[in-house]
mmCIF file as gemmi writes it, N, C-alpha and C atoms, coordinates in Angstrom:
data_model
loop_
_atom_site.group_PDB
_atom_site.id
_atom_site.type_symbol
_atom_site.label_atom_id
_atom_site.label_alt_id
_atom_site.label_comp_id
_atom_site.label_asym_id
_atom_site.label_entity_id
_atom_site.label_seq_id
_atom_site.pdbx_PDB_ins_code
_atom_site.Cartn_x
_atom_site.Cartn_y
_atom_site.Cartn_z
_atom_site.occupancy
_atom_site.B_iso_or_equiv
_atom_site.pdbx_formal_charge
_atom_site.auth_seq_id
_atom_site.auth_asym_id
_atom_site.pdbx_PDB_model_num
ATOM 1 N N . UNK Axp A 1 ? 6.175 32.137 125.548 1 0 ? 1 A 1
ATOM 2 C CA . UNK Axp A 1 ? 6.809 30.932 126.033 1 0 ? 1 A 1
ATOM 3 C C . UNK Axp A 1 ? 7.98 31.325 126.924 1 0 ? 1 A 1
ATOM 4 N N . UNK Axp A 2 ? 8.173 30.951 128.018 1 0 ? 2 A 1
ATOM 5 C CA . UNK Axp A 2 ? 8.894 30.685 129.039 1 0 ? 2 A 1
ATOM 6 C C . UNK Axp A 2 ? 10.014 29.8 128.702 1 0 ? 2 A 1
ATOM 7 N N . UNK Axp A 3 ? 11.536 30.158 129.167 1 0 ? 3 A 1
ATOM 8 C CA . UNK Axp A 3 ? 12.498 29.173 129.22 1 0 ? 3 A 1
ATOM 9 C C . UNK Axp A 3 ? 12.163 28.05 129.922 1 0 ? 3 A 1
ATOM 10 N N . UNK Axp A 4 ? 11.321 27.777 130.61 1 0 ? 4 A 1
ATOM 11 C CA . UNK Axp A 4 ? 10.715 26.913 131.561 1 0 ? 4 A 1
ATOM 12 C C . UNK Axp A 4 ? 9.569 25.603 130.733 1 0 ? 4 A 1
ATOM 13 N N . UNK Axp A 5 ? 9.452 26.266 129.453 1 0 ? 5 A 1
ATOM 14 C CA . UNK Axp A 5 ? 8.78 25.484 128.917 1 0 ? 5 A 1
ATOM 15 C C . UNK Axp A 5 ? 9.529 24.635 127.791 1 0 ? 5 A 1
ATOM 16 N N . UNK Axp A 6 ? 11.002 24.996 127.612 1 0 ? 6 A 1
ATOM 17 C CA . UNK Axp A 6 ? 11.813 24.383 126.855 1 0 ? 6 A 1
ATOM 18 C C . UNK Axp A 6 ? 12.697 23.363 127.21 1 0 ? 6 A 1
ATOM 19 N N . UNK Axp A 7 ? 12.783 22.492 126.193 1 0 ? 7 A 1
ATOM 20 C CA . UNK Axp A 7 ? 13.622 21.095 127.484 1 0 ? 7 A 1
ATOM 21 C C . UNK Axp A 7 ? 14.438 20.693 125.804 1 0 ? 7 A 1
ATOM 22 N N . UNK Axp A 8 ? 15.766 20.222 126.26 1 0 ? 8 A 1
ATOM 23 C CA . UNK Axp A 8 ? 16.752 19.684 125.501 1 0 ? 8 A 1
ATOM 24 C C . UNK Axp A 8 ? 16.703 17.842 125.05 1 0 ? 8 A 1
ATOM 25 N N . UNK Axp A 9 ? 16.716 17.928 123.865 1 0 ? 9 A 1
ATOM 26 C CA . UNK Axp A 9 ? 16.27 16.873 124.108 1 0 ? 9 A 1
ATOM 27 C C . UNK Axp A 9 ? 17.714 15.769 123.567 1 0 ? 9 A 1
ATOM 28 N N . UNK Axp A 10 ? 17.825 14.866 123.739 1 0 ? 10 A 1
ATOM 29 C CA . UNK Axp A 10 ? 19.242 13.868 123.977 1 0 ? 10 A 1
ATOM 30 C C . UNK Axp A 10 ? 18.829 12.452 123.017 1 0 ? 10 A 1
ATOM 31 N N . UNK Axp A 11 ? 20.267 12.241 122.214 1 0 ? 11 A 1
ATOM 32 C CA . UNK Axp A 11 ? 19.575 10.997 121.45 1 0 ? 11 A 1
ATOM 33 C C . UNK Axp A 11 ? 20.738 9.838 121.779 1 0 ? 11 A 1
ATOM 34 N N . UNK Axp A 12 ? 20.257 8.845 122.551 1 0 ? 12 A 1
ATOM 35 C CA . UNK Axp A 12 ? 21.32 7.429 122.325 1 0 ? 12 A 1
ATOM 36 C C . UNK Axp A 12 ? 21.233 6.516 121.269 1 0 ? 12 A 1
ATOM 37 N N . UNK Axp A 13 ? 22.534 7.014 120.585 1 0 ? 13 A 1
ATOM 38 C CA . UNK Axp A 13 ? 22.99 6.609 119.57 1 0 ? 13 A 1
ATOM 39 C C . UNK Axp A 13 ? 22.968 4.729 119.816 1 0 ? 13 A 1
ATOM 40 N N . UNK Axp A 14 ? 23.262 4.597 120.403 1 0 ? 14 A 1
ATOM 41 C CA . UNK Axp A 14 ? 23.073 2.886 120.69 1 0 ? 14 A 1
ATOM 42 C C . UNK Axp A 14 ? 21.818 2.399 120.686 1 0 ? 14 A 1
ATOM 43 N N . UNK Axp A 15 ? 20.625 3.191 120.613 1 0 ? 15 A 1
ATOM 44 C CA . UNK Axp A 15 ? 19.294 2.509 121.065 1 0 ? 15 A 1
ATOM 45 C C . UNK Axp A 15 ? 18.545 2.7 119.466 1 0 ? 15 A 1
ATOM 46 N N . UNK Axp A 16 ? 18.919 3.491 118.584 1 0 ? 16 A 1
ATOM 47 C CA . UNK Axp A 16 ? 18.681 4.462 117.46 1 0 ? 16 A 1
ATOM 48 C C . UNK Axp A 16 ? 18.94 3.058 116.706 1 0 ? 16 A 1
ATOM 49 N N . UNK Axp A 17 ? 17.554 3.137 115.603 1 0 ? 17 A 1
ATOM 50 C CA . UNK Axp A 17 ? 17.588 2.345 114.925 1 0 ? 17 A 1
ATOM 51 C C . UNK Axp A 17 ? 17.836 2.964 113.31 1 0 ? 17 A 1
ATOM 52 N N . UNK Axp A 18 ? 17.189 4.497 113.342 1 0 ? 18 A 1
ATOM 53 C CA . UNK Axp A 18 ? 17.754 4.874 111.982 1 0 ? 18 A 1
ATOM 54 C C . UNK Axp A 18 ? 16.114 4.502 110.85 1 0 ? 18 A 1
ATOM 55 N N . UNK Axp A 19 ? 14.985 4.884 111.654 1 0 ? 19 A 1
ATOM 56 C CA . UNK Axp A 19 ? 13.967 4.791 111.284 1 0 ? 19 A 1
ATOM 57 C C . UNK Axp A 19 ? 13.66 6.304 110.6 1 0 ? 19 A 1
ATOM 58 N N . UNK Axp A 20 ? 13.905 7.355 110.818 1 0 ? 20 A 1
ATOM 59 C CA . UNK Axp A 20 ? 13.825 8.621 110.641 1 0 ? 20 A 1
ATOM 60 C C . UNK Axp A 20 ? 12.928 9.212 111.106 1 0 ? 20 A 1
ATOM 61 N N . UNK Axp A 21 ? 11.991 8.999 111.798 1 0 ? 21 A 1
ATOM 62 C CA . UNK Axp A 21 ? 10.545 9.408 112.413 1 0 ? 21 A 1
ATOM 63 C C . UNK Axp A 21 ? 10.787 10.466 113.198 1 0 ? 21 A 1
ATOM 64 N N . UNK Axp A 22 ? 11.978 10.898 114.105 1 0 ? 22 A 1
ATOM 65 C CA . UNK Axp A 22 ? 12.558 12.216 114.665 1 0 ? 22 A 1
ATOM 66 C C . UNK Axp A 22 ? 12.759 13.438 113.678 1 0 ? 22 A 1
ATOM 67 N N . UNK Axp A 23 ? 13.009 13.03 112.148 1 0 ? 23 A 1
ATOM 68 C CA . UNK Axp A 23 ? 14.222 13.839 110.891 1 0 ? 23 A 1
ATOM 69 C C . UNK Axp A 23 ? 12.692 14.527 110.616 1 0 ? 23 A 1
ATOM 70 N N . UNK Axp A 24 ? 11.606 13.285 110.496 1 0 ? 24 A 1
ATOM 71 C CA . UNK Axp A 24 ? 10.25 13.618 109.564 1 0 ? 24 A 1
ATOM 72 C C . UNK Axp A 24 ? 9.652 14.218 110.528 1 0 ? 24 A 1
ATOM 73 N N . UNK Axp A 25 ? 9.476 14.807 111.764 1 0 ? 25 A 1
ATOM 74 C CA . UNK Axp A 25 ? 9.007 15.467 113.098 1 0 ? 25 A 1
ATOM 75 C C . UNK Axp A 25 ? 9.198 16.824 112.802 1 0 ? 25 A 1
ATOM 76 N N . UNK Axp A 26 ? 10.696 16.691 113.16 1 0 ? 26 A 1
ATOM 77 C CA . UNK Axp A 26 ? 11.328 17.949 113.556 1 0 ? 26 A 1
ATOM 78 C C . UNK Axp A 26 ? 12.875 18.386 112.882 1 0 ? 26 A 1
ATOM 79 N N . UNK Axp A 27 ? 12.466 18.51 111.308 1 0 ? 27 A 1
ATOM 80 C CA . UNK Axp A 27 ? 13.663 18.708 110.493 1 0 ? 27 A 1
ATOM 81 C C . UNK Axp A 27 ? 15.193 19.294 110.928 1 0 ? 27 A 1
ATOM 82 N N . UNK Axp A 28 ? 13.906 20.515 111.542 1 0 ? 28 A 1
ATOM 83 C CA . UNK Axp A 28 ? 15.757 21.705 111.798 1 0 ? 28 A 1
ATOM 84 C C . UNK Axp A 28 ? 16.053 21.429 113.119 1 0 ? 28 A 1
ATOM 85 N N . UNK Axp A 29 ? 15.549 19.739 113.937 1 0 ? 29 A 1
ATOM 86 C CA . UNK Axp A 29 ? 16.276 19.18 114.811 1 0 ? 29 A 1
ATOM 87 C C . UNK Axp A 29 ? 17.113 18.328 114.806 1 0 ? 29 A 1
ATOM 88 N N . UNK Axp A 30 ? 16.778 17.005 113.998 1 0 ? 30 A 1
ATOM 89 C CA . UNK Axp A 30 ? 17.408 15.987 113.8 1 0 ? 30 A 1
ATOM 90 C C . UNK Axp A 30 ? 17.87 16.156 112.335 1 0 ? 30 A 1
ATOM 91 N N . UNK Axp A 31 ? 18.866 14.711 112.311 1 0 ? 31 A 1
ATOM 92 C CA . UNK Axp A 31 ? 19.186 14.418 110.873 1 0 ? 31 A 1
ATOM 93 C C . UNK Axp A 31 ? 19.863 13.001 110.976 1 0 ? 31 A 1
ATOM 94 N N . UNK Axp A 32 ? 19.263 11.848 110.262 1 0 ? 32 A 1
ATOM 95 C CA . UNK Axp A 32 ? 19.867 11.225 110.246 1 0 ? 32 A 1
ATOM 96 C C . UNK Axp A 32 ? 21.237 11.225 109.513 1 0 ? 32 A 1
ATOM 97 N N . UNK Axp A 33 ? 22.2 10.694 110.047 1 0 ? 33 A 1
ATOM 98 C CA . UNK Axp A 33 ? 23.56 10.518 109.168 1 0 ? 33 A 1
ATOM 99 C C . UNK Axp A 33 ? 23.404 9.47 108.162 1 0 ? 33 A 1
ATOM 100 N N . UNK Axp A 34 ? 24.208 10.079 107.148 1 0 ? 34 A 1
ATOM 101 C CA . UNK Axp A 34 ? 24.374 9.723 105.852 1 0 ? 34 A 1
ATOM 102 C C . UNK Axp A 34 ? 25.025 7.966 105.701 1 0 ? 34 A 1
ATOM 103 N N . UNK Axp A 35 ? 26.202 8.19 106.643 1 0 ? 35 A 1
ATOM 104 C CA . UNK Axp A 35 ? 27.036 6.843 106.8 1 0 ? 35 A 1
ATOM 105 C C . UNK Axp A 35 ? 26.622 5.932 107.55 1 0 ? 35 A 1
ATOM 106 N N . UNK Axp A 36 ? 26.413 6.347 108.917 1 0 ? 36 A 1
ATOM 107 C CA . UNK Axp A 36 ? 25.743 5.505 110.009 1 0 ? 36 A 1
ATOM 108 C C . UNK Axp A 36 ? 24.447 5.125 109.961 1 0 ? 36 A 1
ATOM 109 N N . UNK Axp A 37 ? 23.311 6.225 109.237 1 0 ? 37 A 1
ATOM 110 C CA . UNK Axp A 37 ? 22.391 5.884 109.657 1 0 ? 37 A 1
ATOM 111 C C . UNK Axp A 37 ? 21.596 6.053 110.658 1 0 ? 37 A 1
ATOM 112 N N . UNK Axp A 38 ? 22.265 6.83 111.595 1 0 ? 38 A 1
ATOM 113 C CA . UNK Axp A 38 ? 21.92 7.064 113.476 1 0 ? 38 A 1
ATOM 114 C C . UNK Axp A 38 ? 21.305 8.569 113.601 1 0 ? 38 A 1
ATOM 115 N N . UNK Axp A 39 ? 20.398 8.762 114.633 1 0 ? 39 A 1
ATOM 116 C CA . UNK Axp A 39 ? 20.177 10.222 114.479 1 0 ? 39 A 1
ATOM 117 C C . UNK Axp A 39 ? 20.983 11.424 114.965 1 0 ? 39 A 1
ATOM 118 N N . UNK Axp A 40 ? 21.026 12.064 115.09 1 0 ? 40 A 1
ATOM 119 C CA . UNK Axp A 40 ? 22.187 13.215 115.248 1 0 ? 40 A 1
ATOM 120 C C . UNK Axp A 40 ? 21.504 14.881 115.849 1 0 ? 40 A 1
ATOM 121 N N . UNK Axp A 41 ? 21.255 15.234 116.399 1 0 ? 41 A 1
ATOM 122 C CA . UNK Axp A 41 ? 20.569 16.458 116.581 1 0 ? 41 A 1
ATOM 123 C C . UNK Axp A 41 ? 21.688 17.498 115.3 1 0 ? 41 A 1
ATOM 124 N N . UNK Axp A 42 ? 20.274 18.561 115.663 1 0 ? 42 A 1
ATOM 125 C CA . UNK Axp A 42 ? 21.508 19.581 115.011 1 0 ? 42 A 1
ATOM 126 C C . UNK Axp A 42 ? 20.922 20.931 115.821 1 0 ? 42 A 1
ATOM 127 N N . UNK Axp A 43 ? 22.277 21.747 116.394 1 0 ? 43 A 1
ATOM 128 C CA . UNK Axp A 43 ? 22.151 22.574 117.084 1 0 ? 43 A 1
ATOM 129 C C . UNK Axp A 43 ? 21.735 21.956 119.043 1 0 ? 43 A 1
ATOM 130 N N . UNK Axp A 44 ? 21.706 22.897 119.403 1 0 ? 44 A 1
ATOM 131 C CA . UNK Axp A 44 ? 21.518 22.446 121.005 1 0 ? 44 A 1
ATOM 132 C C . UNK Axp A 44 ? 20.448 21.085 121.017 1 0 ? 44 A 1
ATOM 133 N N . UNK Axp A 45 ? 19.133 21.043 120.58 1 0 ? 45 A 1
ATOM 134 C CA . UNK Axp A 45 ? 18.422 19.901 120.437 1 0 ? 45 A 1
ATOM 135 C C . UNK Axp A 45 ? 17.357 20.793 121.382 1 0 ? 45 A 1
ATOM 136 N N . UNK Axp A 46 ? 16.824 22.052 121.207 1 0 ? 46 A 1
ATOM 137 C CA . UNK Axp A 46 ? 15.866 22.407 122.475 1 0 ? 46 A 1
ATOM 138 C C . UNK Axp A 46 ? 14.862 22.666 122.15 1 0 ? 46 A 1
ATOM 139 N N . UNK Axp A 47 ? 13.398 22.406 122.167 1 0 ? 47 A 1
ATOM 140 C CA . UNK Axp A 47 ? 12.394 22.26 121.444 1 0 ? 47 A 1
ATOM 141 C C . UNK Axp A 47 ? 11.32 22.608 123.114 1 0 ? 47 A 1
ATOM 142 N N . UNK Axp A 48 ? 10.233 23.433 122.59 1 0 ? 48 A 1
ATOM 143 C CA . UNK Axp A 48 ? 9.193 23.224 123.543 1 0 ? 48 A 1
ATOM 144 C C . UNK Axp A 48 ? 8.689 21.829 124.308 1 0 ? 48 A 1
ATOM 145 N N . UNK Axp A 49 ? 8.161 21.569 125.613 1 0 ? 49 A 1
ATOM 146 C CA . UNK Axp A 49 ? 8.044 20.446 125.942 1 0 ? 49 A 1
ATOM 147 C C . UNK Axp A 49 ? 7.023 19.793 124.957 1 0 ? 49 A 1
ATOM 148 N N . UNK Axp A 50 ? 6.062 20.441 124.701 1 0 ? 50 A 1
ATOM 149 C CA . UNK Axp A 50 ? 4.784 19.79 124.126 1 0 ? 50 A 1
ATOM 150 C C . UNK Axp A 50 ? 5.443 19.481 122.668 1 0 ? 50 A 1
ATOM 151 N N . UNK Axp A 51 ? 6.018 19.747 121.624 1 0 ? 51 A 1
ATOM 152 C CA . UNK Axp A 51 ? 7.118 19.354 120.249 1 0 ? 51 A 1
ATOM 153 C C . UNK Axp A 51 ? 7.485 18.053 121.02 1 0 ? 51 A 1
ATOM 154 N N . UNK Axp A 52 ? 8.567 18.184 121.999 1 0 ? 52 A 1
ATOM 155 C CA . UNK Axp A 52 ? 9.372 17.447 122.564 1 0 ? 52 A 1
ATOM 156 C C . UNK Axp A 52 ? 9.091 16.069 122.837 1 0 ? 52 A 1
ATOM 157 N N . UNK Axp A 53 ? 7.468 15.805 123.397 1 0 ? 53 A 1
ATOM 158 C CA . UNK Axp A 53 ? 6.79 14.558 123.644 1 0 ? 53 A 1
ATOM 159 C C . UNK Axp A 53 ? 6.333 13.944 122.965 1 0 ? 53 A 1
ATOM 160 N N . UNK Axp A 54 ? 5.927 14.503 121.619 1 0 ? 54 A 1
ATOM 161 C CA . UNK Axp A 54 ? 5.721 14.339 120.237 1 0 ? 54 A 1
ATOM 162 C C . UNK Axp A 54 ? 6.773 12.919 119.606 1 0 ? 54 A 1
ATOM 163 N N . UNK Axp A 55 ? 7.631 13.809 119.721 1 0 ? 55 A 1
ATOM 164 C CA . UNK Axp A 55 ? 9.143 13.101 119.214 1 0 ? 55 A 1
ATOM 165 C C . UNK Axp A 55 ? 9.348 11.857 119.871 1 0 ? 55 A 1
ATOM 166 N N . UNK Axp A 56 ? 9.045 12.306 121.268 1 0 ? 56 A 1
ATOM 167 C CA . UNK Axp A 56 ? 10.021 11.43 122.339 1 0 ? 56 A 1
ATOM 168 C C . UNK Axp A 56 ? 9.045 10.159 121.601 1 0 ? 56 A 1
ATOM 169 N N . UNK Axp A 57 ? 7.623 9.857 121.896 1 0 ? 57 A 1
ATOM 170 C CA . UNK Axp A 57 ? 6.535 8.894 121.948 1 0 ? 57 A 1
ATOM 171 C C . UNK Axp A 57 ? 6.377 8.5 120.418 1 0 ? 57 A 1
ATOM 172 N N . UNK Axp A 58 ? 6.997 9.346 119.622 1 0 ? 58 A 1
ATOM 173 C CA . UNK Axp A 58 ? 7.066 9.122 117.963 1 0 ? 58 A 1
ATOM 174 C C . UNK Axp A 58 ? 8.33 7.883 117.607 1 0 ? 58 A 1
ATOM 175 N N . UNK Axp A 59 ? 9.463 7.794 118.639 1 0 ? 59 A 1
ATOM 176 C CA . UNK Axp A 59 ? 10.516 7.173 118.329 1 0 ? 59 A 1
ATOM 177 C C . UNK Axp A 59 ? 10.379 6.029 118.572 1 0 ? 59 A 1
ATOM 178 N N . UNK Axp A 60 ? 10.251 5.033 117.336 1 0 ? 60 A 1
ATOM 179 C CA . UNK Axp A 60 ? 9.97 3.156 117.8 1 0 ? 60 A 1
ATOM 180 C C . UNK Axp A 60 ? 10.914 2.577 118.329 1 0 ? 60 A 1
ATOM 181 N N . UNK Axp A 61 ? 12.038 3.15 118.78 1 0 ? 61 A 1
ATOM 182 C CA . UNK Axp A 61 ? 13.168 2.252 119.698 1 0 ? 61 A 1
ATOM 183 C C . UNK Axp A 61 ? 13.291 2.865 120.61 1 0 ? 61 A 1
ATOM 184 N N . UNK Axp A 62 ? 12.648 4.329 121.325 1 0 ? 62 A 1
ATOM 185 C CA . UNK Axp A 62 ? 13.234 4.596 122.494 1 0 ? 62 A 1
ATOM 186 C C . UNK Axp A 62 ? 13.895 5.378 122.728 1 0 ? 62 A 1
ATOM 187 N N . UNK Axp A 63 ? 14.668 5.792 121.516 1 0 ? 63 A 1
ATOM 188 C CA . UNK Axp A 63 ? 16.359 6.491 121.852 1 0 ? 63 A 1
ATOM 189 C C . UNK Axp A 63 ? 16.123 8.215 122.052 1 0 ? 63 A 1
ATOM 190 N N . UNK Axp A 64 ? 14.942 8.601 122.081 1 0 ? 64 A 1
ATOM 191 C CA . UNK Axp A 64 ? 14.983 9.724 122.544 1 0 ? 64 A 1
ATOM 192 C C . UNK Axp A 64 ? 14.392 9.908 123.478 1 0 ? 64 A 1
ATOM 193 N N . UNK Axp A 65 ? 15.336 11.378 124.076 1 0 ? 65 A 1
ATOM 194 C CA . UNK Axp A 65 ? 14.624 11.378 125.606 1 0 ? 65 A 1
ATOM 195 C C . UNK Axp A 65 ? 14.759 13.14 125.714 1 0 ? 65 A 1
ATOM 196 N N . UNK Axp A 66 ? 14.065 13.363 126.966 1 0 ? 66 A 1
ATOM 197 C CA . UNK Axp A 66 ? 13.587 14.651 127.621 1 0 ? 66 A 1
ATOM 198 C C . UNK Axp A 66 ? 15.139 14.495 128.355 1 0 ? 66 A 1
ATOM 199 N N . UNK Axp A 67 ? 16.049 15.944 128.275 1 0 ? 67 A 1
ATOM 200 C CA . UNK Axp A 67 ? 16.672 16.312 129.375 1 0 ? 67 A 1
ATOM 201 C C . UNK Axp A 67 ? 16.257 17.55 129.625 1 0 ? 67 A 1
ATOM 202 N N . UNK Axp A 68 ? 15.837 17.747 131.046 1 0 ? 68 A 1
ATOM 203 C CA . UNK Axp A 68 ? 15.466 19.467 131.574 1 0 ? 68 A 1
ATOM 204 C C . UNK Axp A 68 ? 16.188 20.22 131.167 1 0 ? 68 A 1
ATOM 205 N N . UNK Axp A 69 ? 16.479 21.351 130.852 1 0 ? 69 A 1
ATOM 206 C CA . UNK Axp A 69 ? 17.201 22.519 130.885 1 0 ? 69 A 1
ATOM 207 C C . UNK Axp A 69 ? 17.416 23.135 132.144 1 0 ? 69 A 1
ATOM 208 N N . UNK Axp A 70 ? 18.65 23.489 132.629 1 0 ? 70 A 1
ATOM 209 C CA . UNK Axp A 70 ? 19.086 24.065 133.804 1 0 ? 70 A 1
ATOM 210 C C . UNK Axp A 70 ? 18.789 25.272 133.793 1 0 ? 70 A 1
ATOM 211 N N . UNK Axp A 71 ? 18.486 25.831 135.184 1 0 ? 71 A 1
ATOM 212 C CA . UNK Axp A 71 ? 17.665 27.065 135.121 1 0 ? 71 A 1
ATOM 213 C C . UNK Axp A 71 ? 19.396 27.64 135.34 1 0 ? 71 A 1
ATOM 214 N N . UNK Axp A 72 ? 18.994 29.144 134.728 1 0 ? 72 A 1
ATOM 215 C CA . UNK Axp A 72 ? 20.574 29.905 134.771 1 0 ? 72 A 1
ATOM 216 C C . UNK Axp A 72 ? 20.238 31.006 135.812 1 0 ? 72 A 1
């Protein structure tokens, strides 16, 4: 796998309903919070694209999304 095949992925907390379907995906990515309820990445959030679309199309409100990774 190529850095080229990895993309960061971004969660709006405003759109996040707190369904957990990201937590039950991709454990050692997300987590919902305890208090809020909202999802939270943990660590950078960088997952292969093909994981990544999984998630994105898994989330019933939307709130996750694909950001590219900048080439260095």
């Amino acid at each position: 796998m190529t850095s080229q095949d990895l993309v960061h992925l971004v969660v709006d907390t405003d759109r996040c309903i707190g369904i957990g379907q990201c937590e039950l995906l991709e454990p050692e990515v997300f987590r919902l919070d305890d208090d809020t309820g909202i999802s939270g990445l943990l660590g950078d959030g960088t997952l292969p694209r093909r994981r990544a679309r999984v998630v994105v199309e898994g989330c019933p409100s939307g709130a996750i999304g694909i950001q590219e990774r900048r080439r260095e």
